[in-house]
C-alpha positions as CSV (number, residue, x, y, z in Angstrom):
1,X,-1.3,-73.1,3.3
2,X,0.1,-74.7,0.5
3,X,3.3,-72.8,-2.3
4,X,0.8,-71.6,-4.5
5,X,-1.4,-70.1,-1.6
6,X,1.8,-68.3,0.0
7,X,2.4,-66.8,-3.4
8,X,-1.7,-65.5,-4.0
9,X,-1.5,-63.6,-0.5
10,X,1.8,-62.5,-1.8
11,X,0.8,-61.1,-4.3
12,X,-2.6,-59.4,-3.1
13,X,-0.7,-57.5,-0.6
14,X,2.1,-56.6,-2.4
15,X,-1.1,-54.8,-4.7
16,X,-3.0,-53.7,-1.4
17,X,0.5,-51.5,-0.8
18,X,1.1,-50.2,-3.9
19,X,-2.6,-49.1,-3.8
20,X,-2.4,-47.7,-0.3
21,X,1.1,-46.2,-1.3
22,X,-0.5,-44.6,-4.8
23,X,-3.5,-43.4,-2.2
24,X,-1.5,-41.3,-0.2
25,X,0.7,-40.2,-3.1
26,X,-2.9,-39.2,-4.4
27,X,-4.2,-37.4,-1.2
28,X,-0.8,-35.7,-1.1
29,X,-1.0,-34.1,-4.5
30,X,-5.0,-33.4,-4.1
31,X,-4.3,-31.4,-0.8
32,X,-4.7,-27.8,-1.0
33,X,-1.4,-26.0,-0.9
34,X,-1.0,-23.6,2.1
35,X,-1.5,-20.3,0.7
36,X,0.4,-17.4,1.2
37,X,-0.3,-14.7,4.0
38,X,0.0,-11.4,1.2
39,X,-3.1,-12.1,-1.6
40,X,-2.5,-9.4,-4.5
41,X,-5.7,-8.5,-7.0
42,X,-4.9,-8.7,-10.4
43,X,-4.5,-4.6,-10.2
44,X,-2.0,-5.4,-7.6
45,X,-3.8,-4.0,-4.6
46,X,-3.6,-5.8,-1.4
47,X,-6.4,-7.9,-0.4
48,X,-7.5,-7.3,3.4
49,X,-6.1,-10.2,5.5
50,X,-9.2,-11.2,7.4
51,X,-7.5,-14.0,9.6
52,X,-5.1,-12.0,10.6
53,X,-6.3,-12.5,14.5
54,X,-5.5,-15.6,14.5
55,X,-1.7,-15.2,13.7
56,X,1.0,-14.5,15.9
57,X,0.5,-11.8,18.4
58,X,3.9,-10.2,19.0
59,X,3.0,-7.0,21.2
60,X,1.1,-4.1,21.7
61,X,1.7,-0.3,23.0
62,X,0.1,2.0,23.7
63,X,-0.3,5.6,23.2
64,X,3.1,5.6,21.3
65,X,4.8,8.0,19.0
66,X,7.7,8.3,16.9
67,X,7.5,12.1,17.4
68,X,7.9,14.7,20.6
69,X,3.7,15.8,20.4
70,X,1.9,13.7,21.2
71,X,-2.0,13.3,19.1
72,X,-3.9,13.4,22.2
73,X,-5.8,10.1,21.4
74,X,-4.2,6.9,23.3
75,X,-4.5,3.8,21.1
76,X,-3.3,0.8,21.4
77,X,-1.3,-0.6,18.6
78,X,-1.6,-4.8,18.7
79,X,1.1,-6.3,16.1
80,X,0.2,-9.6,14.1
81,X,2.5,-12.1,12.2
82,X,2.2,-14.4,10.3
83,X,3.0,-18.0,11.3
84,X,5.3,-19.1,8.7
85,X,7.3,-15.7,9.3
86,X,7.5,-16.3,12.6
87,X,8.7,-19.4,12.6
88,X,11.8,-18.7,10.1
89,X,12.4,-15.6,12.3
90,X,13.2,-17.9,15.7
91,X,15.4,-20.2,13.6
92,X,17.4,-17.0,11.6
93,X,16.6,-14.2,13.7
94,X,15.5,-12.1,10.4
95,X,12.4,-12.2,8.0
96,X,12.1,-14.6,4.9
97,X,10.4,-13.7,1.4
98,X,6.1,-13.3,1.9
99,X,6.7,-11.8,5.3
100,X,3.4,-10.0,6.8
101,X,2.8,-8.2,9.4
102,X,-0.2,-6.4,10.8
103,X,-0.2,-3.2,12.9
104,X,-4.0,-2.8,14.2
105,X,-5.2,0.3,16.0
106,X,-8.0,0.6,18.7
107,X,-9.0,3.3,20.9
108,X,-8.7,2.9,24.6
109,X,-11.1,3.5,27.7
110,X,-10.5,4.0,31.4
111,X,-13.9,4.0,32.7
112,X,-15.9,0.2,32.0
113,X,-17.4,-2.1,34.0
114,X,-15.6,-2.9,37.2
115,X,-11.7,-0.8,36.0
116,X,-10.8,1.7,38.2
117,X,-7.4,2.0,36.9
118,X,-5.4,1.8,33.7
119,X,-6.5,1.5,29.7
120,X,-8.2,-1.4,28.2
121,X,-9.2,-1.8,24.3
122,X,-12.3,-1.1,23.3
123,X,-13.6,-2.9,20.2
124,X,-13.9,-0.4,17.5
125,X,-10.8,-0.9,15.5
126,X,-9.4,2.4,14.2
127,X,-7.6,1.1,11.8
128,X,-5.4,-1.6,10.3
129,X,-1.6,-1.2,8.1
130,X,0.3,-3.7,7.1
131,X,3.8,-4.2,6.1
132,X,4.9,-6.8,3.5
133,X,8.0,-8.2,2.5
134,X,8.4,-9.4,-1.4
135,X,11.2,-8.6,-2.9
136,X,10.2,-9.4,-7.0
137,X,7.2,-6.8,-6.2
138,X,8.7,-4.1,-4.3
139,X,11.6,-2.1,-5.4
140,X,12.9,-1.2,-1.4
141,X,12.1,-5.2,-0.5
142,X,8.8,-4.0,1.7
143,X,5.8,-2.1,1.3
144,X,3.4,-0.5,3.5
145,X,-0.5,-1.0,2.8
146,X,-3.4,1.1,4.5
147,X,-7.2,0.0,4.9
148,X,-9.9,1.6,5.1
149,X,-12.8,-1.1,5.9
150,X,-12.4,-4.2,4.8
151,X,-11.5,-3.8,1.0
152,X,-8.6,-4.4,-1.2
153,X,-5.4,-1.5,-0.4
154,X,-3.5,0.6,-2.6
155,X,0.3,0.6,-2.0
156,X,1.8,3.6,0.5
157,X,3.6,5.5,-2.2
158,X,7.6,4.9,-1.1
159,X,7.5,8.7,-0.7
160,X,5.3,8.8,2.7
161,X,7.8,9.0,5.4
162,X,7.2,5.5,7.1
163,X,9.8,3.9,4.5
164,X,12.4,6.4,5.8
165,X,11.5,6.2,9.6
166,X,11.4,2.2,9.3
167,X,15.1,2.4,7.4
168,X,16.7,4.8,9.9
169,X,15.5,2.9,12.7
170,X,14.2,-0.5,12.4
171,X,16.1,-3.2,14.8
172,X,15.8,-5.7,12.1
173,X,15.2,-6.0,8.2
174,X,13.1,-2.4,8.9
175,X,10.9,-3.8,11.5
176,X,10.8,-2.5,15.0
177,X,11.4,-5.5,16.8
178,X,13.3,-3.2,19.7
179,X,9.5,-2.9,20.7
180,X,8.4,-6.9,20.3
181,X,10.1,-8.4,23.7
182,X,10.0,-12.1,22.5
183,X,11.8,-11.3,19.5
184,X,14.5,-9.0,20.8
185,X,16.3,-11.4,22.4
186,X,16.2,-13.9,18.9
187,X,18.0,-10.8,16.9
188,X,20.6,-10.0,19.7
189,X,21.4,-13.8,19.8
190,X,21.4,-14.3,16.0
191,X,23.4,-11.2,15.3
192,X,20.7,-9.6,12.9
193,X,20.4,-6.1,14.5
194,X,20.6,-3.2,11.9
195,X,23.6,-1.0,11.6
196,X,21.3,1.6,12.3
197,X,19.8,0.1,15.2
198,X,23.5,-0.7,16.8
199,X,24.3,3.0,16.3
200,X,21.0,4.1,18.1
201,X,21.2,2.3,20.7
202,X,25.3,3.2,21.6
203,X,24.5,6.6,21.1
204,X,21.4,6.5,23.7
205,X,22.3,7.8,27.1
206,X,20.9,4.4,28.8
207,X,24.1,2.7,26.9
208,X,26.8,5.0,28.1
Protein backbone atom coordinates (compact mmCIF):
# COMPACT_ATOMS: atom_id res chain seq x y z
CA UNK A 1 0.00 0.00 0.00
CA UNK A 2 1.40 3.04 -1.35
CA UNK A 3 1.70 7.00 0.89
CA UNK A 4 -1.40 8.11 -0.42
CA UNK A 5 -3.33 4.78 0.45
CA UNK A 6 -1.77 4.87 4.17
CA UNK A 7 -3.16 8.35 4.46
CA UNK A 8 -7.13 7.36 2.80
CA UNK A 9 -7.40 4.44 5.59
CA UNK A 10 -6.12 7.10 7.87
CA UNK A 11 -8.31 9.19 7.43
CA UNK A 12 -11.57 6.86 7.20
CA UNK A 13 -10.90 5.60 10.52
CA UNK A 14 -9.96 8.48 12.21
CA UNK A 15 -13.96 9.41 10.85
CA UNK A 16 -15.23 5.80 11.76
CA UNK A 17 -14.03 6.91 15.56
CA UNK A 18 -15.24 10.11 15.83
CA UNK A 19 -18.57 8.66 14.47
CA UNK A 20 -18.56 5.73 16.93
CA UNK A 21 -17.33 8.15 19.66
CA UNK A 22 -20.36 10.88 18.64
CA UNK A 23 -22.65 7.47 18.80
CA UNK A 24 -22.15 6.67 22.17
CA UNK A 25 -22.00 10.30 23.22
CA UNK A 26 -25.55 10.13 21.42
CA UNK A 27 -26.93 6.95 23.08
CA UNK A 28 -25.57 8.43 26.34
CA UNK A 29 -27.57 11.56 26.26
CA UNK A 30 -30.78 9.73 24.61
CA UNK A 31 -30.89 7.17 27.63
CA UNK A 32 -33.61 7.64 30.04
CA UNK A 33 -32.43 9.03 33.27
CA UNK A 34 -33.00 6.82 36.32
CA UNK A 35 -35.96 8.21 37.97
CA UNK A 36 -36.37 8.91 41.36
CA UNK A 37 -38.00 6.35 43.98
CA UNK A 38 -40.65 9.43 45.61
CA UNK A 39 -43.06 10.62 42.31
CA UNK A 40 -45.09 13.70 43.58
CA UNK A 41 -48.52 14.80 41.55
CA UNK A 42 -48.66 18.19 40.66
CA UNK A 43 -51.02 18.66 43.98
CA UNK A 44 -48.14 17.25 45.76
CA UNK A 45 -49.66 13.94 46.79
CA UNK A 46 -47.53 10.89 46.78
CA UNK A 47 -47.84 8.63 43.91
CA UNK A 48 -48.17 4.81 45.03
CA UNK A 49 -44.70 3.11 44.51
CA UNK A 50 -45.88 0.03 42.61
CA UNK A 51 -42.22 -1.62 42.30
CA UNK A 52 -41.63 -1.32 45.55
CA UNK A 53 -41.21 -5.35 45.83
CA UNK A 54 -38.57 -5.38 44.04
CA UNK A 55 -36.35 -3.02 46.20
CA UNK A 56 -34.40 -3.86 49.07
CA UNK A 57 -35.97 -6.08 51.66
CA UNK A 58 -34.50 -5.03 54.96
CA UNK A 59 -36.64 -7.02 57.58
CA UNK A 60 -39.85 -7.88 58.79
CA UNK A 61 -41.66 -8.43 62.39
CA UNK A 62 -44.14 -9.45 63.48
CA UNK A 63 -46.94 -8.76 65.64
CA UNK A 64 -44.98 -5.69 66.94
CA UNK A 65 -45.96 -2.65 68.94
CA UNK A 66 -44.60 0.49 70.07
CA UNK A 67 -47.14 0.42 72.93
CA UNK A 68 -47.81 -2.03 76.15
CA UNK A 69 -51.54 -3.41 74.52
CA UNK A 70 -51.24 -5.17 72.19
CA UNK A 71 -54.22 -4.84 68.96
CA UNK A 72 -54.90 -8.42 68.97
CA UNK A 73 -54.27 -8.84 65.24
CA UNK A 74 -50.54 -10.36 64.40
CA UNK A 75 -49.25 -8.82 61.23
CA UNK A 76 -46.32 -8.88 59.71
CA UNK A 77 -44.65 -5.70 58.95
CA UNK A 78 -42.02 -6.44 55.67
CA UNK A 79 -39.78 -3.12 55.23
CA UNK A 80 -38.61 -2.01 51.57
CA UNK A 81 -35.85 0.34 50.37
CA UNK A 82 -34.92 1.71 47.80
CA UNK A 83 -31.71 0.74 45.98
CA UNK A 84 -29.98 3.88 45.57
CA UNK A 85 -30.69 4.56 49.45
CA UNK A 86 -29.35 1.59 50.32
CA UNK A 87 -26.48 1.74 48.69
CA UNK A 88 -25.32 5.29 50.08
CA UNK A 89 -26.49 3.93 53.51
CA UNK A 90 -23.57 0.93 53.47
CA UNK A 91 -20.97 3.48 52.34
CA UNK A 92 -22.15 6.47 55.14
CA UNK A 93 -24.06 4.56 57.51
CA UNK A 94 -27.01 7.30 57.25
CA UNK A 95 -29.75 8.15 54.51
CA UNK A 96 -29.07 10.62 51.44
CA UNK A 97 -31.70 13.22 49.96
CA UNK A 98 -34.90 11.08 47.99
CA UNK A 99 -34.65 8.36 50.65
CA UNK A 100 -37.80 5.86 50.58
CA UNK A 101 -38.85 3.49 52.40
CA UNK A 102 -41.85 1.16 52.47
CA UNK A 103 -43.42 -0.40 55.65
CA UNK A 104 -46.13 -3.10 54.24
CA UNK A 105 -48.57 -4.81 56.38
CA UNK A 106 -50.16 -8.37 56.00
CA UNK A 107 -52.09 -10.48 58.15
CA UNK A 108 -50.79 -13.79 59.33
CA UNK A 109 -52.14 -17.48 59.54
CA UNK A 110 -51.14 -20.53 61.55
CA UNK A 111 -53.22 -23.12 59.98
CA UNK A 112 -52.34 -23.74 55.79
CA UNK A 113 -51.38 -26.38 53.99
CA UNK A 114 -48.81 -28.66 55.49
CA UNK A 115 -47.72 -25.73 58.92
CA UNK A 116 -48.23 -27.07 62.04
CA UNK A 117 -46.33 -24.43 63.75
CA UNK A 118 -45.52 -20.81 63.62
CA UNK A 119 -47.10 -17.69 61.41
CA UNK A 120 -46.68 -17.29 57.68
CA UNK A 121 -48.05 -14.24 55.51
CA UNK A 122 -50.97 -14.49 53.87
CA UNK A 123 -51.47 -12.46 50.70
CA UNK A 124 -53.94 -9.78 51.43
CA UNK A 125 -51.89 -6.84 52.16
CA UNK A 126 -53.41 -4.70 54.90
CA UNK A 127 -51.84 -1.87 54.17
CA UNK A 128 -48.88 -0.01 52.92
CA UNK A 129 -46.90 3.61 54.59
CA UNK A 130 -44.18 4.99 53.51
CA UNK A 131 -41.55 7.27 54.83
CA UNK A 132 -39.68 9.83 52.64
CA UNK A 133 -36.78 11.82 52.98
CA UNK A 134 -36.64 15.36 50.97
CA UNK A 135 -35.54 17.94 52.66
CA UNK A 136 -36.74 21.16 50.07
CA UNK A 137 -40.35 19.58 50.57
CA UNK A 138 -40.67 18.77 54.08
CA UNK A 139 -40.17 21.10 56.84
CA UNK A 140 -38.90 18.12 59.63
CA UNK A 141 -36.60 16.59 56.59
CA UNK A 142 -39.22 13.31 56.28
CA UNK A 143 -42.66 12.69 55.84
CA UNK A 144 -44.95 9.93 56.41
CA UNK A 145 -47.53 8.87 53.51
CA UNK A 146 -50.55 6.39 54.03
CA UNK A 147 -52.39 4.38 51.14
CA UNK A 148 -55.41 3.24 50.85
CA UNK A 149 -55.44 1.05 47.47
CA UNK A 150 -53.37 1.85 45.00
CA UNK A 151 -53.91 5.70 44.54
CA UNK A 152 -51.93 8.79 44.93
CA UNK A 153 -51.47 9.77 49.20
CA UNK A 154 -52.01 12.70 51.05
CA UNK A 155 -49.17 13.72 53.45
CA UNK A 156 -49.55 12.45 57.47
CA UNK A 157 -50.16 15.82 58.99
CA UNK A 158 -46.66 16.36 61.17
CA UNK A 159 -49.15 16.42 64.03
CA UNK A 160 -49.99 12.43 64.09
CA UNK A 161 -47.66 11.06 66.63
CA UNK A 162 -45.41 8.84 64.28
CA UNK A 163 -43.10 12.09 63.74
CA UNK A 164 -42.63 12.24 67.48
CA UNK A 165 -42.22 8.43 68.21
CA UNK A 166 -39.65 8.23 65.04
CA UNK A 167 -37.65 11.44 66.64
CA UNK A 168 -37.54 10.15 70.25
CA UNK A 169 -36.46 6.92 69.10
CA UNK A 170 -35.16 6.22 65.77
CA UNK A 171 -31.48 4.52 65.71
CA UNK A 172 -30.65 6.57 62.70
CA UNK A 173 -31.79 9.85 60.78
CA UNK A 174 -35.53 8.79 62.42
CA UNK A 175 -35.59 5.36 61.10
CA UNK A 176 -35.67 2.34 63.25
CA UNK A 177 -32.76 0.53 62.00
CA UNK A 178 -32.32 -1.06 65.82
CA UNK A 179 -34.98 -3.42 64.15
CA UNK A 180 -33.14 -3.94 60.47
CA UNK A 181 -30.17 -6.52 61.54
CA UNK A 182 -28.09 -5.90 58.27
CA UNK A 183 -27.99 -2.34 58.87
CA UNK A 184 -27.33 -2.16 62.52
CA UNK A 185 -24.10 -3.15 62.35
CA UNK A 186 -23.32 -0.31 59.23
CA UNK A 187 -24.55 2.56 61.86
CA UNK A 188 -22.61 1.19 64.94
CA UNK A 189 -19.45 1.01 62.67
CA UNK A 190 -20.07 4.37 60.95
CA UNK A 191 -20.88 6.16 64.21
CA UNK A 192 -24.40 7.46 62.90
CA UNK A 193 -26.58 6.21 65.94
CA UNK A 194 -28.96 9.07 67.24
CA UNK A 195 -28.33 10.76 70.53
CA UNK A 196 -31.58 9.49 71.40
CA UNK A 197 -30.92 6.07 70.41
CA UNK A 198 -27.38 6.03 72.50
CA UNK A 199 -29.47 7.23 75.50
CA UNK A 200 -32.01 4.37 75.05
CA UNK A 201 -30.08 1.89 74.73
CA UNK A 202 -27.58 2.90 78.10
CA UNK A 203 -30.54 3.37 79.97
CA UNK A 204 -32.06 -0.29 79.05
CA UNK A 205 -31.50 -2.84 81.66
CA UNK A 206 -29.82 -5.33 79.03
CA UNK A 207 -26.91 -2.50 78.88
CA UNK A 208 -26.24 -2.21 82.58
Amino acid sequence: MNRHHLKRAGLILAMIGAATGAGVLASRADAPRAMKAAVFTVDGKLVFPADYRRWIYLSSGLGMSYTPAASGMVMFDNVFVDRAAYESFLQKGTWPEGTMMVLENRDSRQNGSINKNGHFQTTGRMGVEVHVKDGKRFKSGWAFYAFDGEGPATMIPTSATCYACHAAHAAVDTTFVQFYPTLLPIAQAKGTFSAAYRAEEAAAPSAK
